[in-house]
SENUFI-950289 format. One record per atom (N, C-alpha, C): residue number from 1; x, y, z; atom name. Coordinates in Angstrom, 1 decimal, padded with zeros to 4 digits. Example, Ala and Ser with C-alpha at 12.3 -4.5 7.8 and 13.67 -1.06 7.14 Angstrom:
<pts>
  resi    east   north      up  name
     1   013.2  -005.7   007.8     N
     1   012.3  -004.5   007.8    CA
     1   013.2  -003.3   007.8     C
     2   012.8  -002.2   007.1     N
     2   013.7  -001.1   007.1    CA
     2   012.9   000.0   007.9     C
</pts>
This chain:
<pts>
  resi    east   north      up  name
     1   064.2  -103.6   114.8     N
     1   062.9  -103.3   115.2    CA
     1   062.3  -102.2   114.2     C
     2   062.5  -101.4   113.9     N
     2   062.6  -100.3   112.9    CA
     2   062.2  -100.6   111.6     C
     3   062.4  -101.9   111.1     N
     3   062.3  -102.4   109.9    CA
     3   061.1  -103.2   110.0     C
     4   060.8  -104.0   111.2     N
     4   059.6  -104.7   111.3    CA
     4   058.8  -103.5   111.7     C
     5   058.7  -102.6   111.3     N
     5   057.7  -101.0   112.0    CA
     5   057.5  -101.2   110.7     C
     6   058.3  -100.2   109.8     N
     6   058.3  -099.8   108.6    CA
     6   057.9  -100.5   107.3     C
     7   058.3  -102.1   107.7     N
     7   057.7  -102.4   106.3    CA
     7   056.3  -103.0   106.1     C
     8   056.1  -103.2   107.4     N
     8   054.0  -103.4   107.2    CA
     8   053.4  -102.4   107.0     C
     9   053.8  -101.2   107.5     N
     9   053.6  -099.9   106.9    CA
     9   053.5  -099.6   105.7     C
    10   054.4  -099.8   105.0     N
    10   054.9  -099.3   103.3    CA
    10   054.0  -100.5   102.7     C
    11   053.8  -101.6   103.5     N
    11   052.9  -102.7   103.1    CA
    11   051.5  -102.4   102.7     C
    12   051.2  -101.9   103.8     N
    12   049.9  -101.5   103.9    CA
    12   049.7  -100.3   103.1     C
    13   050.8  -099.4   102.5     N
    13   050.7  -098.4   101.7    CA
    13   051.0  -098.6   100.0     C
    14   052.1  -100.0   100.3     N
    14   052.0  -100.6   098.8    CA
    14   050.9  -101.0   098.2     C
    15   049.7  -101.0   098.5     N
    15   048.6  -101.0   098.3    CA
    15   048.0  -099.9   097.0     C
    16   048.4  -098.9   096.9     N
    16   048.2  -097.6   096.0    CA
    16   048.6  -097.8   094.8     C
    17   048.2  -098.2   093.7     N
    17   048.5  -097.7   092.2    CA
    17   047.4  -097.1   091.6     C
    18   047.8  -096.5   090.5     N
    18   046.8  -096.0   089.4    CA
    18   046.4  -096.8   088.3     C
    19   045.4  -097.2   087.8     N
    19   045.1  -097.6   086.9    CA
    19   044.5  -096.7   085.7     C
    20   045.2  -097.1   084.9     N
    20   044.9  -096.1   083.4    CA
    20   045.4  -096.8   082.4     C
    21   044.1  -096.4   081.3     N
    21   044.6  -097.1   080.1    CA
    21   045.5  -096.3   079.6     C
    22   045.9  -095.3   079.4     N
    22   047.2  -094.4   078.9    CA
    22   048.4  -094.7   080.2     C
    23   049.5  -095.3   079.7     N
    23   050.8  -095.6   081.0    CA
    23   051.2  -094.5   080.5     C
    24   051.6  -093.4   079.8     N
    24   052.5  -092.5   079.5    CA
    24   051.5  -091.2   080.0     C
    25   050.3  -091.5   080.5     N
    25   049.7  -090.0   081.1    CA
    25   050.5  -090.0   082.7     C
    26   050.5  -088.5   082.9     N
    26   051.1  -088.0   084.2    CA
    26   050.3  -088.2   085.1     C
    27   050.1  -089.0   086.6     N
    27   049.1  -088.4   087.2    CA
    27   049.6  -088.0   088.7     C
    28   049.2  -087.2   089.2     N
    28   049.8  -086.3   090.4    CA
    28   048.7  -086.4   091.4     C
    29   048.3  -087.2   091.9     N
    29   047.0  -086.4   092.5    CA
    29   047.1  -087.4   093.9     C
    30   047.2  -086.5   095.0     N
    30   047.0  -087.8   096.2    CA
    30   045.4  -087.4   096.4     C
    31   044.7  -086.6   095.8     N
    31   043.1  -087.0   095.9    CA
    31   042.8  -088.6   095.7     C
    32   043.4  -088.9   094.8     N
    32   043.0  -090.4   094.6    CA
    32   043.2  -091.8   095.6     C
    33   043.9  -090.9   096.4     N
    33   044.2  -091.8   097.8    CA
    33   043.1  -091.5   098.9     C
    34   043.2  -090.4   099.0     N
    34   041.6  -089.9   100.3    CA
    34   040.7  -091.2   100.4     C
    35   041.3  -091.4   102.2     N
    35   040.3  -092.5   102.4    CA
    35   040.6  -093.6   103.4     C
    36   039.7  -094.3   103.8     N
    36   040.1  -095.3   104.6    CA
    36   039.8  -096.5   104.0     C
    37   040.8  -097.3   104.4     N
    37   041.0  -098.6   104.2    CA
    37   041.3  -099.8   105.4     C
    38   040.8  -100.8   104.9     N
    38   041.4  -101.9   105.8    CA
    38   041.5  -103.1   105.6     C
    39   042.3  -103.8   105.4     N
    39   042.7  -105.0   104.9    CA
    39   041.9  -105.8   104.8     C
    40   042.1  -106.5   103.7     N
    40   040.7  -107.5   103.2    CA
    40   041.4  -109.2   103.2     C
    41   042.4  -109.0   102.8     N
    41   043.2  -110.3   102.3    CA
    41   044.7  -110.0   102.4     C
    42   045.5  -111.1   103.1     N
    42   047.4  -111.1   103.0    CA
    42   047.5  -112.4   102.6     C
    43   047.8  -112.7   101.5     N
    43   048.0  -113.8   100.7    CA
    43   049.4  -114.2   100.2     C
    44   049.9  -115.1   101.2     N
    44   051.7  -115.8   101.1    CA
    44   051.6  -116.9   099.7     C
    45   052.6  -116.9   099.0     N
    45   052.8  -117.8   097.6    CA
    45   052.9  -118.9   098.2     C
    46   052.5  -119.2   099.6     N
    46   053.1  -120.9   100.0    CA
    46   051.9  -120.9   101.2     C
    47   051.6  -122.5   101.2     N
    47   050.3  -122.2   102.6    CA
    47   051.4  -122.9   103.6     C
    48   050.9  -121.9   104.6     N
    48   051.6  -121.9   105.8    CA
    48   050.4  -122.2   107.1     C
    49   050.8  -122.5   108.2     N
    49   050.3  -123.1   109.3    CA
    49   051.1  -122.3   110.6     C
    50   050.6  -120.6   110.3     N
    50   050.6  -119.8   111.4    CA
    50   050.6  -120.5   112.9     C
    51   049.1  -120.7   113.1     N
    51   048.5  -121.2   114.2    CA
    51   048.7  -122.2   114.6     C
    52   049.6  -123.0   113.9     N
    52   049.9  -124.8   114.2    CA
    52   048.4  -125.5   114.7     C
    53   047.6  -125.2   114.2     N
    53   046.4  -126.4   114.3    CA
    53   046.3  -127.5   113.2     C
    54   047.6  -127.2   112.3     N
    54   048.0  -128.4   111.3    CA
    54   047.1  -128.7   110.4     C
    55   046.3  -127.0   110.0     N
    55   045.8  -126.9   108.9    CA
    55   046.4  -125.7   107.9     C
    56   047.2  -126.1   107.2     N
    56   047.7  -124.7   106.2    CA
    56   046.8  -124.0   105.4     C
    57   047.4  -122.7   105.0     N
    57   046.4  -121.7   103.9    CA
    57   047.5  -121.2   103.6     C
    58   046.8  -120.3   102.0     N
    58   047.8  -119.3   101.6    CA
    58   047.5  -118.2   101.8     C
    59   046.2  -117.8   102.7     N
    59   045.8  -116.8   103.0    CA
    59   045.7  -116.9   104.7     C
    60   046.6  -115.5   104.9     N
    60   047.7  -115.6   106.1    CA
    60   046.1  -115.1   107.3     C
    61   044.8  -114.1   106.4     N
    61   043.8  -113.6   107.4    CA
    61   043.4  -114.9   107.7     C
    62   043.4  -115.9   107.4     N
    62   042.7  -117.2   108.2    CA
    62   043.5  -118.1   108.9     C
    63   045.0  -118.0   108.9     N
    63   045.9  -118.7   110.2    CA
    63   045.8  -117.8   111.3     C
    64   045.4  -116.3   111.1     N
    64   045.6  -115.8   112.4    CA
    64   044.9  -114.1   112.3     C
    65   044.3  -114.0   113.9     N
    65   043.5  -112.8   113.5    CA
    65   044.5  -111.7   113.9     C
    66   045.4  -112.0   113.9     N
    66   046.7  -110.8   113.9    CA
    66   047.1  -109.6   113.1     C
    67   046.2  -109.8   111.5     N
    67   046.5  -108.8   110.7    CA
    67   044.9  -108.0   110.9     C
    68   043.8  -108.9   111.5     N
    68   042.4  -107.7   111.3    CA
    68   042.6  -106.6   111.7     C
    69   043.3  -106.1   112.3     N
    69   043.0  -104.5   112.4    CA
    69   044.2  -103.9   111.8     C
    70   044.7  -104.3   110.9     N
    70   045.7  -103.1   109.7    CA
    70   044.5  -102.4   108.9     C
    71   044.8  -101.2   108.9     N
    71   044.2  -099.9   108.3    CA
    71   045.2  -098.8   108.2     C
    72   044.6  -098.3   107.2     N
    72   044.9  -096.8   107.0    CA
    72   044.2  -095.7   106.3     C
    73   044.3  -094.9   106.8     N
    73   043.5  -093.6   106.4    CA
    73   044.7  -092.6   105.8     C
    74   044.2  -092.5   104.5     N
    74   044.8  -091.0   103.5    CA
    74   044.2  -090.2   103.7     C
    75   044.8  -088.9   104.0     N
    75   043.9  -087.5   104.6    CA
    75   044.1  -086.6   103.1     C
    76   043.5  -085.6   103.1     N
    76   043.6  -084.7   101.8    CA
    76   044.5  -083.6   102.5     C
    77   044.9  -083.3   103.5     N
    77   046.3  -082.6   103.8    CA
    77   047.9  -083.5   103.4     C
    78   047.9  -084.3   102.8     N
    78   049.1  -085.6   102.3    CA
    78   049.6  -086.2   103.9     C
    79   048.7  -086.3   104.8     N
    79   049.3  -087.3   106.1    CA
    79   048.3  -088.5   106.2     C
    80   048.7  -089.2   107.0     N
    80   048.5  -090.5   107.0    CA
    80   048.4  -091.2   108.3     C
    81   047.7  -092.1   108.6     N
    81   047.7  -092.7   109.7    CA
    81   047.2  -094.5   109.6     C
    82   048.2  -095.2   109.9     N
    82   048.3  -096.7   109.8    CA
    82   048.5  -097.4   111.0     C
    83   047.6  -098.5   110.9     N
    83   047.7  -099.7   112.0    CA
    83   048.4  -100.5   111.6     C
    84   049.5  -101.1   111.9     N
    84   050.2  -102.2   111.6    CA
    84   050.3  -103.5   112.6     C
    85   050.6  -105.0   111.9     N
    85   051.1  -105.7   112.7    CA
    85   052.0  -105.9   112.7     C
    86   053.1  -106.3   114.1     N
    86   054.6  -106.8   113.8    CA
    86   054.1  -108.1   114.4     C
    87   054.4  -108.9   113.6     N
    87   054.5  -110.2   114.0    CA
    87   056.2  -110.6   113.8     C
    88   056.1  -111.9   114.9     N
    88   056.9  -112.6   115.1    CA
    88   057.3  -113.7   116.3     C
    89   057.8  -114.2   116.3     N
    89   057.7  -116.0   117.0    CA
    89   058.4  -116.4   118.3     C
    90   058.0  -117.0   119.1     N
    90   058.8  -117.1   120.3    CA
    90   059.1  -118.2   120.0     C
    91   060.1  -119.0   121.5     N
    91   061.1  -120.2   121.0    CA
    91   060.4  -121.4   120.3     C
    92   059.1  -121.7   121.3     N
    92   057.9  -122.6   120.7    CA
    92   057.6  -122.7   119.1     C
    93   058.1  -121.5   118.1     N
    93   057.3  -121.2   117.2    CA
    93   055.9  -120.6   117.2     C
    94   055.8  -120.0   118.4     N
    94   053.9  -119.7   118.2    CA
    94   054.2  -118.2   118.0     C
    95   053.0  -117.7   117.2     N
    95   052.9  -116.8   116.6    CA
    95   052.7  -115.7   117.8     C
    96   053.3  -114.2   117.8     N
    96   053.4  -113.4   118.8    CA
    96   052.8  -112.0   117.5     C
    97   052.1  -111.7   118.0     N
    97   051.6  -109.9   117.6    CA
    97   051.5  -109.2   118.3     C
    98   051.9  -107.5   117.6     N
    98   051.3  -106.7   118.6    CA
    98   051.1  -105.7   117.4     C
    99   050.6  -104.7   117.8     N
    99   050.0  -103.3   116.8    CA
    99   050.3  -102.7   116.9     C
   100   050.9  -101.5   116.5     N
   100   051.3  -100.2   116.2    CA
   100   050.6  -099.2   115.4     C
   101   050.2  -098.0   116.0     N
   101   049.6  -096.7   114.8    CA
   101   051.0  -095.5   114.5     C
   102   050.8  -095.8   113.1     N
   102   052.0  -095.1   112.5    CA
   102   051.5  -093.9   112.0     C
   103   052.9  -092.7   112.0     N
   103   052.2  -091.6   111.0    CA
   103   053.1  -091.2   110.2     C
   104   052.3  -090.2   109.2     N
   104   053.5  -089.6   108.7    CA
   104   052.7  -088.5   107.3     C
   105   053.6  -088.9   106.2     N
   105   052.9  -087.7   105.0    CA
   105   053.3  -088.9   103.9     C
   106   052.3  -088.8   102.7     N
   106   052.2  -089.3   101.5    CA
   106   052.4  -088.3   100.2     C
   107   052.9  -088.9   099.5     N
   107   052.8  -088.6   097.7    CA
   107   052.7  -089.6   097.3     C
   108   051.7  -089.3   096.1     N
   108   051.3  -090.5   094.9    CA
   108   051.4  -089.4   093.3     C
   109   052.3  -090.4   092.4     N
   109   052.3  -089.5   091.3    CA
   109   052.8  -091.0   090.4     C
   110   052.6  -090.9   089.4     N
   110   052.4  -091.8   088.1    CA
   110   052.6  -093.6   088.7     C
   111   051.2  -093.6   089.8     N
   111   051.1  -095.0   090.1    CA
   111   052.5  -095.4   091.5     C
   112   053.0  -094.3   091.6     N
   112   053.7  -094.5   092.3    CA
   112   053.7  -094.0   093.7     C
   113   053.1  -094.7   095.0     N
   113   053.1  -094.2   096.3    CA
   113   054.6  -094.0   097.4     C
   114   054.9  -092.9   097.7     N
   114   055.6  -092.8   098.6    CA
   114   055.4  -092.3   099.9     C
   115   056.0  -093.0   100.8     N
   115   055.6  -092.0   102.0    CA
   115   056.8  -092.0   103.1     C
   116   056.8  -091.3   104.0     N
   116   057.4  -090.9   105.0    CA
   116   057.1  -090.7   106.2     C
   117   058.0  -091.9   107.0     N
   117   056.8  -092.5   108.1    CA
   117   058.0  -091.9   109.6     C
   118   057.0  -091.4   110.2     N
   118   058.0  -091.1   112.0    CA
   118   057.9  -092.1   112.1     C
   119   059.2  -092.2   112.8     N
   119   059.5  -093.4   113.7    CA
   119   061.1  -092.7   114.7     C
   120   060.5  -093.0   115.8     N
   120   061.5  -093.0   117.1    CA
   120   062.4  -091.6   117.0     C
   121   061.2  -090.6   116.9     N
   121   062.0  -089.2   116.3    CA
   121   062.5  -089.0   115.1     C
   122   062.6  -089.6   114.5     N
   122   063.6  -089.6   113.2    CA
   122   062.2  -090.0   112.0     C
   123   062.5  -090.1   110.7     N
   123   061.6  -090.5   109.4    CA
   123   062.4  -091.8   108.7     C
   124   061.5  -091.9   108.1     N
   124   062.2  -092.6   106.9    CA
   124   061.1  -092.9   105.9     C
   125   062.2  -092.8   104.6     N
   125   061.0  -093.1   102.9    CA
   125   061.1  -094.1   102.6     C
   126   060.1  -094.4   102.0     N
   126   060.1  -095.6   100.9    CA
   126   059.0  -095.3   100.1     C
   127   059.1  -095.6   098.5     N
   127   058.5  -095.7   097.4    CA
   127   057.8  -097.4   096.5     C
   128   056.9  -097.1   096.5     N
   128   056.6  -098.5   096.1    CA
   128   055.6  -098.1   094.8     C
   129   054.9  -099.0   093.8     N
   129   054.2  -098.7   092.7    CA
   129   053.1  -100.2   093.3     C
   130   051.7  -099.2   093.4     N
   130   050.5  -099.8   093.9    CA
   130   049.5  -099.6   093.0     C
   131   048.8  -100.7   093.4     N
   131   047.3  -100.6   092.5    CA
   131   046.3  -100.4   093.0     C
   132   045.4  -099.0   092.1     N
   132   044.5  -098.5   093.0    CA
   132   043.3  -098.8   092.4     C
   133   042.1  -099.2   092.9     N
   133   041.2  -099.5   092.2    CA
   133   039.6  -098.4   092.8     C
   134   038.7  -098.2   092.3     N
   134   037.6  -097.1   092.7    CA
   134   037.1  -097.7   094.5     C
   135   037.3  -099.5   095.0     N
   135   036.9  -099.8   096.1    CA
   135   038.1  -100.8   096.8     C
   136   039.6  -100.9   095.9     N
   136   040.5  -101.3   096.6    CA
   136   042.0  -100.5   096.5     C
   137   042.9  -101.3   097.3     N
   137   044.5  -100.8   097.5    CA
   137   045.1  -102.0   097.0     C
   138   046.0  -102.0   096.7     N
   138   046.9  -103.7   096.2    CA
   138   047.9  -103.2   096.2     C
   139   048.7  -104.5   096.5     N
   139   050.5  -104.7   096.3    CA
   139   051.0  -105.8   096.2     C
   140   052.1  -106.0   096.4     N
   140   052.8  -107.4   096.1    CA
   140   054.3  -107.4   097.1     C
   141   054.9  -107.4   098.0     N
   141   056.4  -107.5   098.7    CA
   141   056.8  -108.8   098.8     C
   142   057.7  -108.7   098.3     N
   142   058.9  -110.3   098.3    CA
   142   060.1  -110.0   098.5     C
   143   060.8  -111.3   098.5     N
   143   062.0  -111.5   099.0    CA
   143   062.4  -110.8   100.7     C
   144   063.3  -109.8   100.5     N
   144   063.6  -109.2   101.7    CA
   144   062.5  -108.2   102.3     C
   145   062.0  -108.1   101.8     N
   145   060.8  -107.3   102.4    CA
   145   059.6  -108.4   103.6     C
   146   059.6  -109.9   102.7     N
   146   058.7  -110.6   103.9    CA
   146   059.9  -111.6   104.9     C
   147   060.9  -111.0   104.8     N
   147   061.5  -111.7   105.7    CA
   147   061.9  -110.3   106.7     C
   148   061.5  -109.2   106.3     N
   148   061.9  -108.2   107.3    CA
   148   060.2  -108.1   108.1     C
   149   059.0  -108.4   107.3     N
   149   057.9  -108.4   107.6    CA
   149   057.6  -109.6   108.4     C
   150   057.6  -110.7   108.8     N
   150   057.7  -111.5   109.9    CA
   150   059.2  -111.6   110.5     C
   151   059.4  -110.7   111.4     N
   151   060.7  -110.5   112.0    CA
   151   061.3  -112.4   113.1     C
   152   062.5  -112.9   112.3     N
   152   062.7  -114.0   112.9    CA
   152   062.1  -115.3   112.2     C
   153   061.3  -114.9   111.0     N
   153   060.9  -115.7   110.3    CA
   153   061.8  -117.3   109.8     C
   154   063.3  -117.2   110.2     N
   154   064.1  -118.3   109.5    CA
   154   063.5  -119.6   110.4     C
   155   063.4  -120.4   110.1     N
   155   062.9  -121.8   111.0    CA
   155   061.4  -122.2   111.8     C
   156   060.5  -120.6   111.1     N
   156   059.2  -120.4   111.8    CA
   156   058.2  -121.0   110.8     C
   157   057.2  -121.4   111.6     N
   157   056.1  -121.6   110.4    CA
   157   056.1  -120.7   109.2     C
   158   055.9  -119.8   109.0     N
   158   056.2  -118.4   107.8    CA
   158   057.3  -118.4   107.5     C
   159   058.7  -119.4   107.4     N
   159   059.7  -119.4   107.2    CA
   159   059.7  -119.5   105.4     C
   160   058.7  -120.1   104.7     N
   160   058.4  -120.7   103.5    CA
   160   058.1  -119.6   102.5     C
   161   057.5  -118.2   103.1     N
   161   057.0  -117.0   102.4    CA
   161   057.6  -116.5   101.7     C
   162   058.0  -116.3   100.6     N
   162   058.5  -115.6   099.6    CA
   162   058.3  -114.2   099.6     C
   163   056.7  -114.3   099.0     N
   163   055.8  -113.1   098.2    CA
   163   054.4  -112.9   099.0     C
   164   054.1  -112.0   099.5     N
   164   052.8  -111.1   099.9    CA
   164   051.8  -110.5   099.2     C
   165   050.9  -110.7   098.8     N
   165   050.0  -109.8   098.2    CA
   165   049.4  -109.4   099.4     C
   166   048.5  -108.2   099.7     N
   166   048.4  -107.2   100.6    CA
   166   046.9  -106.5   099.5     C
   167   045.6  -106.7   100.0     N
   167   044.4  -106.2   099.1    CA
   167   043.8  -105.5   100.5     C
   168   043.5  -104.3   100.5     N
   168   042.7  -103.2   101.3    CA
   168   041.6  -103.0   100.7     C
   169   040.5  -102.5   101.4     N
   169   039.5  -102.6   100.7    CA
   169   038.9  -101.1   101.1     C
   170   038.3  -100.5   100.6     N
   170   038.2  -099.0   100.6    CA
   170   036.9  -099.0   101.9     C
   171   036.9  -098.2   102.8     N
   171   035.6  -098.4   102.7    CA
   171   034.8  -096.8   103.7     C
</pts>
């Protein structure tokens, strides 16, 4: 359960890189995160048929309105506050959500976002390298990451997902 918390979270935070034409400049600054966001697009490398109306996409916001309200807000004190979805499938295969508001503290330093999220009294980190743009957030999770992100995924419509692209949009 912990892991289907955590990695829509870090999802929704892999979103953060730097873009610079110099890769060998330092940059340190969670200024450049300050802000709210909220998902624009979750895009699977395979079209899938969430909703079983037996029409597929590879963009997971039009099988189901389960991801519209992921957001997060970067504060200029380094905390954070994220909406996530945990999705995952009952016997039927039909698609099950619910939401969660996460918190915790961020650092971002050479394109690289980490954060540190409560959960059930306890924390935990993860680091990811995001792309930040002046009006979006971007990322990419694959492999074990979208199989921890649709929890029960083996045999489920979203069984097929590989790789996630994850675009926030500033606003």
């Amino acid at each position: 359960m912990m892991k289907n918390i955590i990695l829509p979270l870090i999802a929704a935070m892999f979103i953060f890189t730097s873009c610079t034409d110099d890769t060998n400049q330092t940059t340190n600054s969670n200024a450049a995160l300050v802000g709210n966001y909220v998902l624009s697009t979750l895009t699977g490398d395979v079209a899938v048929d969430l909703d079983q109306d037996m029409t597929s996409d590879m963009e997971l916001t039009s099988e189901t309105n389960c991801f519209d309200n992921m957001a997060i807000s970067f504060n200029a004190d380094g905390t954070f506050t994220s909406t996530v979805a945990e999705v995952s499938f009952d016997a039927s295969n039909n698609l099950l959500c619910t939401t969660n508001v996460e918190t915790g503290t961020y650092s971002y330093a050479n394109g690289t976002l980490t954060v540190t999220i409560n959960i059930n009294g306890g924390t935990a980190t993860e680091s990811q390298q995001v792309l930040l743009t002046p009006t979006s957030l971007s990322f990419n999770v694959d492999d074990n990451d979208v199989a921890q992100y649709f929890s029960g995924a083996a045999g489920t419509p979203a069984s097929g997902i590989t790789s996630l692209d994850f675009v926030y949009t500033k606003i």
